[in-house]
Structure formats: C-alpha cells, structure tokens
N, CA and C atoms of all chains as a GROMACS GRO file, in nm:
protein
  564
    1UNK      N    1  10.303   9.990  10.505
    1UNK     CA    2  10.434   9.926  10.508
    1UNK      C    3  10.541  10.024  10.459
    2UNK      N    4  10.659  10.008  10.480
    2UNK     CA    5  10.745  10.072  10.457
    2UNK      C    6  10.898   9.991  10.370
    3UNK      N    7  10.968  10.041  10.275
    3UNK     CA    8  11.047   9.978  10.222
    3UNK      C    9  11.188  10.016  10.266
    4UNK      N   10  11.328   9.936  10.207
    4UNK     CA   11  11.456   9.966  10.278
    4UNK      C   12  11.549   9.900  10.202
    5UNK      N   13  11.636   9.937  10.251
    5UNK     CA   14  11.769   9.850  10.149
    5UNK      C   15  11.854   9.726  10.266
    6UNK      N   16  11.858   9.618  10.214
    6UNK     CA   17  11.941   9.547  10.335
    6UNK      C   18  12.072   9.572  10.323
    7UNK      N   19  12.128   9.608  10.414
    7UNK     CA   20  12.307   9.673  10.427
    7UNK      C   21  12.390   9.564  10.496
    8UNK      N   22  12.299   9.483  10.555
    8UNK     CA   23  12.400   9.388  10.634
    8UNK      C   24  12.270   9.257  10.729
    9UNK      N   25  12.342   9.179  10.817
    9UNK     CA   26  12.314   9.065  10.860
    9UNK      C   27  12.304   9.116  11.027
   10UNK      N   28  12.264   9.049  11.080
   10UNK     CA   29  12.271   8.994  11.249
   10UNK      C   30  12.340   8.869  11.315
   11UNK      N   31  12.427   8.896  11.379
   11UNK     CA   32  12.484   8.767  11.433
   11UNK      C   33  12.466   8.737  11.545
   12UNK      N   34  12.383   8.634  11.613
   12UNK     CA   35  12.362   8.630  11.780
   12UNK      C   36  12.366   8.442  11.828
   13UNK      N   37  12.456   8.450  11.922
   13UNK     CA   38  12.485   8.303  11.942
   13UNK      C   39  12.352   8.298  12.067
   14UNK      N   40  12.345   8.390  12.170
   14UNK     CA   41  12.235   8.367  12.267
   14UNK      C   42  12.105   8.463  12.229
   15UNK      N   43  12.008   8.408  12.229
   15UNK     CA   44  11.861   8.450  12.175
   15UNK      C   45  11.763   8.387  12.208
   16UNK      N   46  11.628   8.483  12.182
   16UNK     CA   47  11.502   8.383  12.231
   16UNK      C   48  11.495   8.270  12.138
   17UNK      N   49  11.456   8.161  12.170
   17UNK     CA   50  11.449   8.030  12.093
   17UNK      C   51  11.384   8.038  12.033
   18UNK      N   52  11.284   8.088  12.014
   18UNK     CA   53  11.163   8.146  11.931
   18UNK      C   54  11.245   8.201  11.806
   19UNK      N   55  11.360   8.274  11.773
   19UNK     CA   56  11.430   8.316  11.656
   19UNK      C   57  11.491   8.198  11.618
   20UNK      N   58  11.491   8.057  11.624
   20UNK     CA   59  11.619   7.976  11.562
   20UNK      C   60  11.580   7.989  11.473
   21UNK      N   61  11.646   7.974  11.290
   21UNK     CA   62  11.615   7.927  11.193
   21UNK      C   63  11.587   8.004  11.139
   22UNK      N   64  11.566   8.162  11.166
   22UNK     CA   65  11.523   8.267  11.096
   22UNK      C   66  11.664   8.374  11.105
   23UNK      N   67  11.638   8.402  11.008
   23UNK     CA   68  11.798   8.485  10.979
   23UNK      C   69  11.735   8.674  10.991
   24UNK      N   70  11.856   8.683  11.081
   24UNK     CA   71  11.808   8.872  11.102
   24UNK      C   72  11.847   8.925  11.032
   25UNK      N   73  11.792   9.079  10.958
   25UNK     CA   74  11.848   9.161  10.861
   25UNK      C   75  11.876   9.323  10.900
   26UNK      N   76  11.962   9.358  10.877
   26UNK     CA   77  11.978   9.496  10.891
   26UNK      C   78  11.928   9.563  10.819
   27UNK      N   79  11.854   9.710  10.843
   27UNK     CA   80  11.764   9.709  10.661
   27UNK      C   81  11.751   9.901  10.698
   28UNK      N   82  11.830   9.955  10.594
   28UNK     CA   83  11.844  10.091  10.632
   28UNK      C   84  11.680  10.143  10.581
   29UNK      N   85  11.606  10.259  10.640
   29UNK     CA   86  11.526  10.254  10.548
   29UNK      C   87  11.484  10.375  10.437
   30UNK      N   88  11.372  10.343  10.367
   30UNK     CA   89  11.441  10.431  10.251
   30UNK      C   90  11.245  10.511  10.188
   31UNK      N   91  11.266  10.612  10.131
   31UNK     CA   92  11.137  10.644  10.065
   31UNK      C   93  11.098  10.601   9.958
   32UNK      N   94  10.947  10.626   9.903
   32UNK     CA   95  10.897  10.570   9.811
   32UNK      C   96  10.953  10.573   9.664
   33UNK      N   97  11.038  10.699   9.679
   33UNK     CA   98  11.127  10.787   9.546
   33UNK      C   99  11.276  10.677   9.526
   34UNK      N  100  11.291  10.606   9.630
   34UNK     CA  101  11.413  10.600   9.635
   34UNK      C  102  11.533  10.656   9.687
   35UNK      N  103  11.487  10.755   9.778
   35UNK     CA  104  11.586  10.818   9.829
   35UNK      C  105  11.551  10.754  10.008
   36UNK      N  106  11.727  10.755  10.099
   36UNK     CA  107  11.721  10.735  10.151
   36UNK      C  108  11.640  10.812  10.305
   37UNK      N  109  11.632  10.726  10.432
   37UNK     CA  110  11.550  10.818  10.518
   37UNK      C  111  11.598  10.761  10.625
   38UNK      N  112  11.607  10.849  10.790
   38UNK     CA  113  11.699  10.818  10.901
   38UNK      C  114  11.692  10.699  10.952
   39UNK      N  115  11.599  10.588  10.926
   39UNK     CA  116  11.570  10.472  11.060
   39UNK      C  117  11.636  10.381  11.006
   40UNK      N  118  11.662  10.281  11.087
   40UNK     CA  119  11.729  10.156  11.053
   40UNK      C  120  11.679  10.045  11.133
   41UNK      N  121  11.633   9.939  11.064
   41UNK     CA  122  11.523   9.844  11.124
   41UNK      C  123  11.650   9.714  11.177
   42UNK      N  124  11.567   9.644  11.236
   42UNK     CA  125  11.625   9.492  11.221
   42UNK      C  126  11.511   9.393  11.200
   43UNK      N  127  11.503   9.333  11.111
   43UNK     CA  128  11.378   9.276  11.093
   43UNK      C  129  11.375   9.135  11.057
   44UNK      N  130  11.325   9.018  11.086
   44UNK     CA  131  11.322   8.877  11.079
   44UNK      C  132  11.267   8.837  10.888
   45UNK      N  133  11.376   8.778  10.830
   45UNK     CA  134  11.341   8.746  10.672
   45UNK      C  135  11.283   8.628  10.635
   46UNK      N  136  11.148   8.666  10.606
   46UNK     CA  137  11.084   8.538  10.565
   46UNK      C  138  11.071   8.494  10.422
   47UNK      N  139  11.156   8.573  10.335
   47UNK     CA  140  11.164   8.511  10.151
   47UNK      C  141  11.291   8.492  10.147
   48UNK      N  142  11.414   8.536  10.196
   48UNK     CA  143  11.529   8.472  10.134
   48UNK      C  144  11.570   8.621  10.073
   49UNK      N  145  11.587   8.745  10.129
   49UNK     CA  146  11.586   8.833  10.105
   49UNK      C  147  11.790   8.840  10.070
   50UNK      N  148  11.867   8.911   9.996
   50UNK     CA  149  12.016   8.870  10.026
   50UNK      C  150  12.037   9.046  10.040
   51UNK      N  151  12.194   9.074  10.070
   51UNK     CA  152  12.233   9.175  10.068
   51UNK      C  153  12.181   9.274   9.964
   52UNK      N  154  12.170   9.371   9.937
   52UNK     CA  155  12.189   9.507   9.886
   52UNK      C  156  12.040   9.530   9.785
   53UNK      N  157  11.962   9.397   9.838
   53UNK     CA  158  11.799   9.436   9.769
   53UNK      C  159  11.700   9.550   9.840
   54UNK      N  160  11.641   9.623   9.770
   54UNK     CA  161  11.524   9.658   9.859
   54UNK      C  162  11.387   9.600   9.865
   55UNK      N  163  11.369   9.587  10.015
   55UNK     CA  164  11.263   9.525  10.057
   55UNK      C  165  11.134   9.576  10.118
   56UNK      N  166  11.048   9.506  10.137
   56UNK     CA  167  10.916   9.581  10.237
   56UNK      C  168  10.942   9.527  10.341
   57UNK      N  169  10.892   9.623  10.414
   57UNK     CA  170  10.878   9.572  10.608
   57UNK      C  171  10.674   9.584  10.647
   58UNK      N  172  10.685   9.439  10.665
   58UNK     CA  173  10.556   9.490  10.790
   58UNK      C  174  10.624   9.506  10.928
   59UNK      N  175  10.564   9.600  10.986
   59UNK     CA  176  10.639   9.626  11.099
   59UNK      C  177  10.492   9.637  11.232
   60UNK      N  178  10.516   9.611  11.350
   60UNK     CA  179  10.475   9.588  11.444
   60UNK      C  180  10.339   9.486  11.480
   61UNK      N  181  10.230   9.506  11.549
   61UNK     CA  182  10.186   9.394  11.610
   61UNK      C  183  10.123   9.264  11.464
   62UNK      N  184  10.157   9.334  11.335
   62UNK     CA  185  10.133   9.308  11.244
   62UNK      C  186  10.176   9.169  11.173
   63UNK      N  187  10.322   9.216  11.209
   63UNK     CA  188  10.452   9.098  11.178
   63UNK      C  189  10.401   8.974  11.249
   64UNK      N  190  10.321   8.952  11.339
   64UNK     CA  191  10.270   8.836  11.406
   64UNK      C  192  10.153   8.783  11.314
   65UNK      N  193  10.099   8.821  11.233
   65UNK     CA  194   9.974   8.774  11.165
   65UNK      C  195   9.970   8.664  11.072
   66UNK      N  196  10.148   8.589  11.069
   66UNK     CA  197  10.164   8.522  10.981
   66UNK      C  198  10.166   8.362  11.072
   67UNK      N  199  10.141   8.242  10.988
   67UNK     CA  200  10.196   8.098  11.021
   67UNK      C  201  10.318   8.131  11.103
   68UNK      N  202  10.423   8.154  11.035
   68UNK     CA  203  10.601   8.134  11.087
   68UNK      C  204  10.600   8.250  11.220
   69UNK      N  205  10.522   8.342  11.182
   69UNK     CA  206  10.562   8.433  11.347
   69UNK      C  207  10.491   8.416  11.446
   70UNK      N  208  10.357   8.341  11.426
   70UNK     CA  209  10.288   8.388  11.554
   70UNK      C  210  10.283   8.347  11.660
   71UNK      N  211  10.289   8.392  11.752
   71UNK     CA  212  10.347   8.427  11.906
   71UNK      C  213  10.461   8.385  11.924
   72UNK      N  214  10.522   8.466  11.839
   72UNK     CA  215  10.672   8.534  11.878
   72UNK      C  216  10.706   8.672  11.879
   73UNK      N  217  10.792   8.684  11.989
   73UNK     CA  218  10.820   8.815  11.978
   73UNK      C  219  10.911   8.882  11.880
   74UNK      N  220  10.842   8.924  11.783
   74UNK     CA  221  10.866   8.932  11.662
   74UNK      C  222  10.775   9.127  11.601
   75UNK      N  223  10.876   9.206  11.553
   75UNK     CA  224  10.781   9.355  11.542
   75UNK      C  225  10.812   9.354  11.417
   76UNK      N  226  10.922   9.312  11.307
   76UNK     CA  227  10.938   9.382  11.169
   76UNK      C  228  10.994   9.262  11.131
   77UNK      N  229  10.900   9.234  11.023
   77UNK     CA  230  10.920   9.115  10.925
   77UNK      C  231  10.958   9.200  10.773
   78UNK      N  232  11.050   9.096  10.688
   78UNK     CA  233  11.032   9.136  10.537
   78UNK      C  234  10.976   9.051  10.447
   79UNK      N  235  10.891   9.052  10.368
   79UNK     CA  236  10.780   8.988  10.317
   79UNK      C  237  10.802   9.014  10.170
   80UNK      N  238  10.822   9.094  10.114
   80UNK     CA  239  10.866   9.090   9.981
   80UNK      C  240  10.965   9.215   9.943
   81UNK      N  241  10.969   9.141   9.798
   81UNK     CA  242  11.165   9.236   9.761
   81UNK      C  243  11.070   9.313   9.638
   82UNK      N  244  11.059   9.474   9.650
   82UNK     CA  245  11.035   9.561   9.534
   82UNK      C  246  11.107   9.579   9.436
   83UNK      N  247  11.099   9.580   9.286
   83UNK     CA  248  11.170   9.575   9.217
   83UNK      C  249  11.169   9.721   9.136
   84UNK      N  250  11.053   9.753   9.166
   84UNK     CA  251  11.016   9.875   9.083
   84UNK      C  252  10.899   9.932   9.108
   85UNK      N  253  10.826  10.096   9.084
   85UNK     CA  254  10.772  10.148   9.111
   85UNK      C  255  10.680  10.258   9.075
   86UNK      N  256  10.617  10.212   8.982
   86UNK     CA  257  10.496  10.275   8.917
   86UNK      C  258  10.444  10.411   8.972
   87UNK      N  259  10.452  10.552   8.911
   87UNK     CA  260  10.361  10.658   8.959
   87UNK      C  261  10.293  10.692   8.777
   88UNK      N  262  10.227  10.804   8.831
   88UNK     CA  263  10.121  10.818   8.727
   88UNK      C  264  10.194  10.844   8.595
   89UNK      N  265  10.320  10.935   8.669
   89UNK     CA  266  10.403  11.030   8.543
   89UNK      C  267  10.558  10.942   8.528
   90UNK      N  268  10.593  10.868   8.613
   90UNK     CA  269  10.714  10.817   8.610
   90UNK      C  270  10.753  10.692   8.681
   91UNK      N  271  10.860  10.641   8.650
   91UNK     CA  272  10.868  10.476   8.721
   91UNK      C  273  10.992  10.523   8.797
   92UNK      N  274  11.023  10.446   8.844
   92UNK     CA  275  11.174  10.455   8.911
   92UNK      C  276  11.179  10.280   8.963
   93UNK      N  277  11.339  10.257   8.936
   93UNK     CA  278  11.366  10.121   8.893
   93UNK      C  279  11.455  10.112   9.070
   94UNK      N  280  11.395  10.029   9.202
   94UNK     CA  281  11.484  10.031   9.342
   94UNK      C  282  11.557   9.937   9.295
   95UNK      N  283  11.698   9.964   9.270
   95UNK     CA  284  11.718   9.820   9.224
   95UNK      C  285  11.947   9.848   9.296
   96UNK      N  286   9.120  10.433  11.052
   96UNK     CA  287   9.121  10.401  10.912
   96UNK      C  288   9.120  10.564  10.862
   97UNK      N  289   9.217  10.523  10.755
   97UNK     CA  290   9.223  10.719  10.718
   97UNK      C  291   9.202  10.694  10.543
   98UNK      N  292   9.176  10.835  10.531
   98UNK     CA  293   9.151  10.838  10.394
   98UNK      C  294   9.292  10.880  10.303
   99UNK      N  295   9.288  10.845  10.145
   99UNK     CA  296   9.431  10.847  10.117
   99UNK      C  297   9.395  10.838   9.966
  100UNK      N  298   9.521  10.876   9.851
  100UNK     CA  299   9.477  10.850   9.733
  100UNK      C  300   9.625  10.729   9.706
  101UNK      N  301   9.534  10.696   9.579
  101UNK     CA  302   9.642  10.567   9.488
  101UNK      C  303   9.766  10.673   9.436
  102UNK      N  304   9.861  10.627   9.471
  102UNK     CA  305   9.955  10.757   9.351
  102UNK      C  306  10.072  10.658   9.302
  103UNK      N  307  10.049  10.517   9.335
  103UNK     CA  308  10.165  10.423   9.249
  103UNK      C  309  10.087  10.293   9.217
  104UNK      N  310  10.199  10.228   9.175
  104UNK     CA  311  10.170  10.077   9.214
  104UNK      C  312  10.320  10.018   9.219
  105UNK      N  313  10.338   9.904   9.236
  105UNK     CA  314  10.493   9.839   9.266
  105UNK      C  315  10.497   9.685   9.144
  106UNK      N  316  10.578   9.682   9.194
  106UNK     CA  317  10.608   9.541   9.078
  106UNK      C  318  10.732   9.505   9.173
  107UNK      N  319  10.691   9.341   9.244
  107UNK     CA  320  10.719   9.288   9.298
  107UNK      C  321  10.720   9.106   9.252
  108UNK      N  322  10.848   9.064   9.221
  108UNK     CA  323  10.865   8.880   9.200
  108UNK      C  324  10.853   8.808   9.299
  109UNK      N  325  10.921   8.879   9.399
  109UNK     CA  326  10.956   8.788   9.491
  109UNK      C  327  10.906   8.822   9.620
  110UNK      N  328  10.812   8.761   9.636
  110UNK     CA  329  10.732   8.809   9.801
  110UNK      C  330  10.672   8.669   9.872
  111UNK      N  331  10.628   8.734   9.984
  111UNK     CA  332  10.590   8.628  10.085
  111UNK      C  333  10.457   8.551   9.986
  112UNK      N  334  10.454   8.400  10.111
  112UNK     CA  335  10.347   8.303   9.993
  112UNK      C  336  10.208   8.380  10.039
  113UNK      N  337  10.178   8.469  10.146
  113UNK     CA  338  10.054   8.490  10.147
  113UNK      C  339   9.974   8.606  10.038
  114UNK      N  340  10.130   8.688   9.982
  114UNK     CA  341  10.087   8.715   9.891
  114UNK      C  342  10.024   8.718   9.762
  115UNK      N  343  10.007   8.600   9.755
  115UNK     CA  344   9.984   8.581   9.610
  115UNK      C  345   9.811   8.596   9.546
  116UNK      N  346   9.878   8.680   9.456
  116UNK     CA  347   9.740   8.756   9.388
  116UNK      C  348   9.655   8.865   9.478
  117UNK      N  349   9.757   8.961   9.556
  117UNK     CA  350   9.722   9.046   9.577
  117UNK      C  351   9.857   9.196   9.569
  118UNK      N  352   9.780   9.314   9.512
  118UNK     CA  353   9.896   9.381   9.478
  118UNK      C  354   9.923   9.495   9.590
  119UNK      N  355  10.061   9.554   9.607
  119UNK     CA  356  10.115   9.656   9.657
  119UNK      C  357  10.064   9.795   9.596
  120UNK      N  358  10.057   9.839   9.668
  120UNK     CA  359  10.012   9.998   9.608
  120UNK      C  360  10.084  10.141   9.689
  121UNK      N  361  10.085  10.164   9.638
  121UNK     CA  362  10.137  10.298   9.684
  121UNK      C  363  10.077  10.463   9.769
  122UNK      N  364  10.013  10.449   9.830
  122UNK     CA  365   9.947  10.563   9.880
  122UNK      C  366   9.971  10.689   9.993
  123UNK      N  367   9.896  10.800   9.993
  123UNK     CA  368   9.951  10.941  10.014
  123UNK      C  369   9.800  10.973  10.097
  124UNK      N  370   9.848  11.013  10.258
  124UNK     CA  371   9.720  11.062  10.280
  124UNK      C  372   9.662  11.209  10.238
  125UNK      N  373   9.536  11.248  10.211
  125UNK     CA  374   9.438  11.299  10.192
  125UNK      C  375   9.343  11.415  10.313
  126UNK      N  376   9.347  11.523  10.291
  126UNK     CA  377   9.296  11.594  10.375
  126UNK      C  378   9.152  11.627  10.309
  127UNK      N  379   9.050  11.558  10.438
  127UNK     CA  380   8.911  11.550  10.368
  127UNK      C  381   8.885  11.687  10.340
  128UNK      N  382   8.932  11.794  10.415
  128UNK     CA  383   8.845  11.933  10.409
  128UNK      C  384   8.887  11.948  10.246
  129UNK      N  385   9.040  11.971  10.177
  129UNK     CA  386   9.084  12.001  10.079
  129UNK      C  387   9.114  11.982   9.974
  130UNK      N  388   9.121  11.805  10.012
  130UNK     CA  389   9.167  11.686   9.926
  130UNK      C  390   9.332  11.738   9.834
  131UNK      N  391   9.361  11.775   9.939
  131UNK     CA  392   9.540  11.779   9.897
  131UNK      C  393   9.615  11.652   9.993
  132UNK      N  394   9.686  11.634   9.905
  132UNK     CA  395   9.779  11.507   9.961
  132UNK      C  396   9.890  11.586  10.065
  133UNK      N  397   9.924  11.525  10.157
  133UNK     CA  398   9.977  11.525  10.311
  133UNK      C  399  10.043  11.419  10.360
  134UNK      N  400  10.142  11.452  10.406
  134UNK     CA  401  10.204  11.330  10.467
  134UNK      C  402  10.339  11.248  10.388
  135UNK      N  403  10.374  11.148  10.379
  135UNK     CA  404  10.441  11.078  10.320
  135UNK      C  405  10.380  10.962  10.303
  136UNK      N  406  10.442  10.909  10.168
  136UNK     CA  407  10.416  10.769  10.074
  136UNK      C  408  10.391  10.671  10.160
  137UNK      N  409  10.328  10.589  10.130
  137UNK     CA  410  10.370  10.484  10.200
  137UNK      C  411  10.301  10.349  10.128
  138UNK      N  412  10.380  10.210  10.177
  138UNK     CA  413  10.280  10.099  10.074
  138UNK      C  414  10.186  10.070  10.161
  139UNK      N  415  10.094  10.004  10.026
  139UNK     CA  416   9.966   9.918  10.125
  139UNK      C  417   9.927   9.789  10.028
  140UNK      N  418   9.833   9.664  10.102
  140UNK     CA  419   9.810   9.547  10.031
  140UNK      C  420   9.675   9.642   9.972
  141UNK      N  421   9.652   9.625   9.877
  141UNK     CA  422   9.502   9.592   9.822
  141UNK      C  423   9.408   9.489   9.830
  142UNK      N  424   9.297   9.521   9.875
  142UNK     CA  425   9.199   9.424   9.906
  142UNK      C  426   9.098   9.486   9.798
  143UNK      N  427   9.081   9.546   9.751
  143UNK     CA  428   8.957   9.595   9.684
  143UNK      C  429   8.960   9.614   9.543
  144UNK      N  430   9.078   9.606   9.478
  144UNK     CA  431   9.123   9.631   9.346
  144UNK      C  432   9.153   9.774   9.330
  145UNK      N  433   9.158   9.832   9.390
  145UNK     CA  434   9.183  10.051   9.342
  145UNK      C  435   9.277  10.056   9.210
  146UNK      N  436   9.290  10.171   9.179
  146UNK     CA  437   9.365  10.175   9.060
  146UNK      C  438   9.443  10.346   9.119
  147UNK      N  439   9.542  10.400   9.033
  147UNK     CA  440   9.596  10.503   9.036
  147UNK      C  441   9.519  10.645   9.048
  148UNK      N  442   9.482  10.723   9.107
  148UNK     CA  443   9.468  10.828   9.121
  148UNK      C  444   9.274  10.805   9.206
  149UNK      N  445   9.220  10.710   9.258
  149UNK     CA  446   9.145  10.715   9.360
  149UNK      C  447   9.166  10.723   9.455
  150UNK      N  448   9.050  10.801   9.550
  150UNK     CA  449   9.031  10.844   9.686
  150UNK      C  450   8.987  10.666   9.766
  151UNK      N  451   9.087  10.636   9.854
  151UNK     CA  452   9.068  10.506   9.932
  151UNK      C  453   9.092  10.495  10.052
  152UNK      N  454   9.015  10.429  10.165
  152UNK     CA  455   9.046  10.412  10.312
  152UNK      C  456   9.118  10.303  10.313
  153UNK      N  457   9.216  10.293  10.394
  153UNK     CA  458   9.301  10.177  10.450
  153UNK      C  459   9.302  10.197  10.554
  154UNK      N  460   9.319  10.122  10.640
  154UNK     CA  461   9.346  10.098  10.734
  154UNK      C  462   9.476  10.040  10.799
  155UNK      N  463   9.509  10.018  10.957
  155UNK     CA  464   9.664  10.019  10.980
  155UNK      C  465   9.648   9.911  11.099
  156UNK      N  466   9.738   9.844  11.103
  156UNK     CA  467   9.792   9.799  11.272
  156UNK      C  468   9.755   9.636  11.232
  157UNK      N  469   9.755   9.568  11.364
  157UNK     CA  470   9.729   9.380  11.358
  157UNK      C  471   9.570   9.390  11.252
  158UNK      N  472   9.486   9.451  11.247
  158UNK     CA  473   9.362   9.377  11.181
  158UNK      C  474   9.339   9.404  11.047
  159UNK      N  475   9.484   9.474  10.964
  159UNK     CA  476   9.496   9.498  10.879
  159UNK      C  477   9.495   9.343  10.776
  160UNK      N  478   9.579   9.275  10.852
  160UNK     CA  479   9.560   9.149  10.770
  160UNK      C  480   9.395   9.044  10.736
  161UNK      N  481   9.344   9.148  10.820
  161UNK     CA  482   9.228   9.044  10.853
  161UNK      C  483   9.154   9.070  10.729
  162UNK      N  484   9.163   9.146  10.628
  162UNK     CA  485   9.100   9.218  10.531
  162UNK      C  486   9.086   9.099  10.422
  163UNK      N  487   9.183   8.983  10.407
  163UNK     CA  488   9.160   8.937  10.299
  163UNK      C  489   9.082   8.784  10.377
  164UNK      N  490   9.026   8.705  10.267
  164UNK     CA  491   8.990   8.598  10.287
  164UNK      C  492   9.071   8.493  10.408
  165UNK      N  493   9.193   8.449  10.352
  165UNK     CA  494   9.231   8.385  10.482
  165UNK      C  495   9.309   8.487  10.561
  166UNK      N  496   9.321   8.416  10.647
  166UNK     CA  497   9.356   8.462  10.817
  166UNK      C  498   9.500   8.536  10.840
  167UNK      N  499   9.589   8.424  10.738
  167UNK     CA  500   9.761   8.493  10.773
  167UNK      C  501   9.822   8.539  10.665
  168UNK      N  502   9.767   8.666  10.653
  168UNK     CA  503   9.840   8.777  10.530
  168UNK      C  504   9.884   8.877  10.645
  169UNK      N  505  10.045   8.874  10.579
  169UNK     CA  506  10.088   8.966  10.687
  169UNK      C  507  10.082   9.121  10.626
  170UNK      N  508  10.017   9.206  10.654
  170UNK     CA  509  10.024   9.305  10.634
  170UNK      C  510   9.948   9.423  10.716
  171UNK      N  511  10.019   9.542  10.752
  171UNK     CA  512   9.990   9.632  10.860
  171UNK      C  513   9.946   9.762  10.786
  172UNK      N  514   9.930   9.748  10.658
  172UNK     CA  515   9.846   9.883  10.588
  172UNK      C  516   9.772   9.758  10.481
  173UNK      N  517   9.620   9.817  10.446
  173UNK     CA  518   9.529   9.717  10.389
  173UNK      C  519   9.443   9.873  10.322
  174UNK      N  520   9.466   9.902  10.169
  174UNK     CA  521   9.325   9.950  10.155
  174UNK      C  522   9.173   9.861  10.140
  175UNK      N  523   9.083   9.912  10.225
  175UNK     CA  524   8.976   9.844  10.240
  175UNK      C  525   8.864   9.848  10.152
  176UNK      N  526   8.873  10.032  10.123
  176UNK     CA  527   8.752  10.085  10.064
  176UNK      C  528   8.829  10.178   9.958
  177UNK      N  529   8.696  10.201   9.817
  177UNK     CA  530   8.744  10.346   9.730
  177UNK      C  531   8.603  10.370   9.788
  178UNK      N  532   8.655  10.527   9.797
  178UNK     CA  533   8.577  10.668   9.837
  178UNK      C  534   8.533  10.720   9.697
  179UNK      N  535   8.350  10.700   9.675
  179UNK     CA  536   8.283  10.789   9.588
  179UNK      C  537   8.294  10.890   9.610
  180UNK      N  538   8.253  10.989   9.743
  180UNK     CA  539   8.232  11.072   9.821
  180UNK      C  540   8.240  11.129   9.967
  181UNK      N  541   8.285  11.234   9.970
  181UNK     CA  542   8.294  11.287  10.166
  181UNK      C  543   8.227  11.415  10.141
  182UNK      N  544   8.082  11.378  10.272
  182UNK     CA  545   8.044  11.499  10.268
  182UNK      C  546   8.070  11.596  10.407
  183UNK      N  547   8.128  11.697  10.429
  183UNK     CA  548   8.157  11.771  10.540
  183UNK      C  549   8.111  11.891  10.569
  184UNK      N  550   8.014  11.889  10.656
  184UNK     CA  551   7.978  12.015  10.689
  184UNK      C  552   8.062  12.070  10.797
  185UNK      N  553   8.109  12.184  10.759
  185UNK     CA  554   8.138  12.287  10.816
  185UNK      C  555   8.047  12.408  10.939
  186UNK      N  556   8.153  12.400  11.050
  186UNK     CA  557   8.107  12.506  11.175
  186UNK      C  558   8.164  12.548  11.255
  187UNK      N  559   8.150  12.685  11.256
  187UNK     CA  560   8.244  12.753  11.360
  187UNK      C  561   8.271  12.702  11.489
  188UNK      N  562   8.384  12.712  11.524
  188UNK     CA  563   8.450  12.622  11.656
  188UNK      C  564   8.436  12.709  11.751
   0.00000   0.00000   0.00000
C-alpha cells in the first residue's frame, strides 16, 4: 500500500451509479519519510477521511476485496488515516 | 511474492472496520543474493505477527486480502511469511 496527503475533493453530478454515496478524494502521494512523491490518486473514502490528513491507499484489483466495493468499478480505496511512523532509529510524526 | 525486511511499523486510530487487530508495517525489498535493501518503502497488513528488522515474504495484488481469516480485508500488500533462511546456489550463466 501506499500513503498520501488529501489536498482536495471530487465533484461529479453524472457518474456510474455504482459511486452514489461515496465521496471522492484527491490524494497527492507521498513517501514513507514523509516527503512528497509525483502521483496523484483519486481514490473512493471509506473512513471519513477530511482534508489535509495522510492516508493509506489500497490501490487496484485489491480495492474490490471489501463489502462496500465489490463489483464496482472501483481501483484506489482509502482505508485508514496514518498518524505516525515507527523506524528502528527514529519516528516521524505524518501529521 | 517477494522477499523484504520489517524496517517500521505505523500507528494508526482511525482505519477501515476490517482492520481491526491487525497491524501496518512498513517494508523494503531485499536482494536474496546480498540481502541489501532495494527499492522503496512501502506498507503492508501483517498476517503473521513480524517485528522490526526480519527477513519476510508478502505478497501483492487481489489475493492479498485473502491472507487473513475472513474474506473482506482490503489490502493489496499482506506479509505472509518470516524468512529463517535462503539458500542459493550459485552458477555461471
């Protein structure tokens, strides 16, 4: 999995019906250090994720493995919000 | 399924419900010939309990979730296994 910062929202009045009720996220993404990295996801939020947290992405045929997604066309879900990050010699606080 | 070492862990409140009582980890793949780390970080669920600085296989893609007891854990990196040992014999190509 990979983690990211949410920068912003999705707004779409016409869509597959399969998305009602699920809110899209813009989610820049970012490395394990905390520093940022080139991709930028859009990914379907299944905790209630809000602006400017960083989050995890499962991303591709994966994102379907859950109750709420499956069989939808659906590639990058966010599943939980990291708060912080344990290495052997140092922490670093994504916050 | 590739081989990889523990080099974090995460601390996470707020996550999906299939998570619960299983942790994020942090891992770096592993070059069997050298056992130097390669690649970039990346997270994974734990299925096996690992701890910081073991050699572990995970695995990737849809059957990653399949690793834990029930069925809908969403997750697309799963370590499966810790690595006692790799033995590699070597031969000229």
């Amino acid at each position: 999995m990979i983690i990211g910062r949410v920068i912003g929202t999705v707004v779409s009045n016409v869509k597959d019906s399969k998305y009602h009720g699920y809110k899209l996220l813009v989610i820049k993404e970012m490395n394990v250090y905390g520093g940022y990295e080139k991709g930028f996801y859009i990914a379907v939020d299944l905790i209630g994720a809000g602006i400017d947290e960083v989050v995890m992405l499962v991303t591709g045929a994966a994102a379907r493995g859950s109750i709420e997604t499956n069989d939808k066309g659906i590639d990058a879900v966010v599943t939980a919000k990291i708060e912080k990050v344990l290495f052997s010699d140092k922490e670093i606080a994504l916050k | 399924m590739f081989l990889a070492k523990v080099i974090g862990i995460t601390w996470s409140n707020h996550k999906h419900y299939s998570y619960d009582g299983i942790e994020i980890k942090v891992i770096q793949d592993v070059n069997p010939e050298t056992g130097q780390l390669i690649g970039k970080p990346i997270f994974a669920l734990d299925a096996v309990g690992s701890s910081i600085g073991e050699i572990v296989a995970y695995e990737v893609s849809f059957q990653a979730g399949w690793a834990f007891d029930h069925m809908d854990v969403l997750s697309d990196t799963t370590i499966t296994a810790i690595i006692d040992s790799v033995n590699i014999t070597k031969k000229d190509l």
